[in-house]
C-alpha positions as CSV (number, residue, x, y, z in Angstrom):
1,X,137.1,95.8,94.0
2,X,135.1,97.3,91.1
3,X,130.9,98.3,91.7
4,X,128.6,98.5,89.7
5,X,127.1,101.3,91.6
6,X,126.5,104.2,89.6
7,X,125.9,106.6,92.6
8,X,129.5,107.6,93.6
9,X,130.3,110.6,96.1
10,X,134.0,111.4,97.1
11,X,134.6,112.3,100.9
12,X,136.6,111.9,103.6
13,X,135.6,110.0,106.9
14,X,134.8,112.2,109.8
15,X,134.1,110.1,112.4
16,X,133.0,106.6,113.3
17,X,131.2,104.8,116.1
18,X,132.0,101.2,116.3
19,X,130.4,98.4,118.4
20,X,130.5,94.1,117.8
21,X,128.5,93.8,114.9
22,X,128.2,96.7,113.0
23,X,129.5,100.7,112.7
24,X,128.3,104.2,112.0
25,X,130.5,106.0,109.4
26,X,130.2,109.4,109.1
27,X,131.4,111.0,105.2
28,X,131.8,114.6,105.1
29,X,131.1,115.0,101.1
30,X,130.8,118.3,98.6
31,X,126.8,117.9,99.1
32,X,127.3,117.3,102.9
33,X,127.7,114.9,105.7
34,X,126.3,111.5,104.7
35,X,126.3,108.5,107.3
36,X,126.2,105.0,106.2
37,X,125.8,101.7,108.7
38,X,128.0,98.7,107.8
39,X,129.5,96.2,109.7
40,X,132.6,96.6,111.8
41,X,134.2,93.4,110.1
42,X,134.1,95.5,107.0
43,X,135.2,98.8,108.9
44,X,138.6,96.3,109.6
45,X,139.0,94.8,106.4
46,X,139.2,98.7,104.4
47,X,140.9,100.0,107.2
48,X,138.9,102.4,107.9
49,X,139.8,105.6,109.9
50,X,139.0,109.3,110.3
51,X,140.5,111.3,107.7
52,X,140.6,108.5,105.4
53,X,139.2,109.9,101.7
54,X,136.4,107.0,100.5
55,X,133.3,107.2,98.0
56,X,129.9,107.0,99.6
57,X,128.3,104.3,97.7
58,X,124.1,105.2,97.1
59,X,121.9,102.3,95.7
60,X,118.9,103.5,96.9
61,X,115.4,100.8,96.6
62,X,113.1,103.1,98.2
63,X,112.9,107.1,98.3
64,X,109.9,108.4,100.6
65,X,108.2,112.0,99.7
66,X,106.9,114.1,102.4
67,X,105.0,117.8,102.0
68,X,106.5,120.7,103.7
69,X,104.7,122.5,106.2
70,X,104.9,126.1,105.1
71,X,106.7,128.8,107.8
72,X,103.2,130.0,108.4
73,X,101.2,127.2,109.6
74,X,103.7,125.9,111.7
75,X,103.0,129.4,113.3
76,X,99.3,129.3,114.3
77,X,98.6,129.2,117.4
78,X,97.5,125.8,118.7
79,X,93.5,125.1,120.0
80,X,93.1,125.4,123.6
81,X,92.6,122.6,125.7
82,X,88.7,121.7,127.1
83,X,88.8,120.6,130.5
84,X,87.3,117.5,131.1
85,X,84.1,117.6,133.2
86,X,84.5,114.7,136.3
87,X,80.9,113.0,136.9
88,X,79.6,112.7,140.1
């Protein structure tokens, strides 16, 4: 089957976890482990197994950004706590 998918990483297949409808794959690449969720009819159909050497297909839509908290701020030490007062 040829892709059009220009985002092509070699790995093999580490492990899977399988249930009715679909299945984790997990791809132990050069740039490290990626997982991908597809459906266990297409886990059958390839074949699919640990050890097995694939290609970890990317077509990503979407790519979120988030800041880093620097080392030092996750450090401070947190506010104390007020008690609250109970009215009588």
């Amino acid at each position: 089957m040829e892709q059009s998918i220009r985002n092509q990483i070699p790995g093999t297949v580490k492990r899977m976890v399988s249930d009715k409808a679909v299945s984790e794959v997990v791809i132990e690449t050069p740039i490290g482990d990626l997982a991908a969720i597809i459906t266990t009819r297409s886990v059958r159909e390839m074949e699919l197994g640990p050890g097995m050497e694939v290609f970890a297909l990317i077509k990503a839509t979407n790519v979120s950004v988030a800041k880093r908290v620097s080392e030092s701020a996750s450090k401070t030490k947190p506010k104390p706590k007020r008690k609250a007062k109970l009215k009588r």
